[in-house]
C-alpha positions as CSV (number, residue, x, y, z in Angstrom):
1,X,36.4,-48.9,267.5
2,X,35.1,-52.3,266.2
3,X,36.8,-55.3,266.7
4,X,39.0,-53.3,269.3
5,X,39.4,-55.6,272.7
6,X,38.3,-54.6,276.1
7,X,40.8,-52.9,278.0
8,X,39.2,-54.7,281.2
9,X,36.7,-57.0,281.5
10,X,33.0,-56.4,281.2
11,X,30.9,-55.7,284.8
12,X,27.4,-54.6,286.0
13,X,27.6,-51.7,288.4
14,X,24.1,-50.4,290.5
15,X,24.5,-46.8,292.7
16,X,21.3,-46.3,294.6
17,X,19.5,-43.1,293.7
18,X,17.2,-42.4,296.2
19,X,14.4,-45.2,296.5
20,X,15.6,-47.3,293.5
21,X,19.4,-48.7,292.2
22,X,20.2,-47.4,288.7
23,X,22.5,-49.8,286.8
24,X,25.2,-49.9,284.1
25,X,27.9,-51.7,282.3
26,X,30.7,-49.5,282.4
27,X,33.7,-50.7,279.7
28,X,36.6,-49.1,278.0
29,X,38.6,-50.1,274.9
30,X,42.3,-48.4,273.8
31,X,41.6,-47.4,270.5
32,X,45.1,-46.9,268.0
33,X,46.6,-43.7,269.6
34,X,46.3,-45.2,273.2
35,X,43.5,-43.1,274.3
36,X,40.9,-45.4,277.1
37,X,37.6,-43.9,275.8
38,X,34.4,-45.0,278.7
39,X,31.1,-46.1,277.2
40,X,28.5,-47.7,279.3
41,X,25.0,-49.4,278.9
42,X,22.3,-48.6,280.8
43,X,21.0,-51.2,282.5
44,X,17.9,-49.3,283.7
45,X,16.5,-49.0,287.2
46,X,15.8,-51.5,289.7
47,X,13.9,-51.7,293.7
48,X,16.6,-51.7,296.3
49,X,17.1,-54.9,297.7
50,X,16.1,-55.7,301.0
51,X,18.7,-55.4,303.7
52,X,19.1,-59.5,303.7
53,X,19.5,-59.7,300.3
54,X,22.3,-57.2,300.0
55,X,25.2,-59.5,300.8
C-alpha cells in the first residue's frame, strides 16, 4: 500500500471511555482491486476536558 493516496483526508478522533478520552487517527486508502482497507494510529489517552473547554 505505499505510495497509495488517502481515500479521505487525515483527522484526529477522541471517544471518552469512562474518566479519560482515548484518541486515534482513523484513515483509509483504495489499494488496486478497489478494496477501502481502515488503519488507524493510536493517539493514546487523554483527561476529559472540562465542560468549558469542550466547544
Amino acid at each position: 500500500m505505499r505510495g497509495a493516496p488517502l481515500f479521505r483526508p487525515l483527522e484526529e478522533v477522541w471517544y471518552r471511555t469512562g474518566a479519560v478520552e482515548a484518541g486515534s487517527r482513523p484513515f483509509r486508502v483504495q489499494d488496486p482491486d478497489g478494496d477501502l482497507p481502515r488503519f488507524f494510529e493510536s493517539l493514546g489517552e487523554r483527561p476529559l476536558a472540562a465542560p468549558d473547554e469542550a466547544g
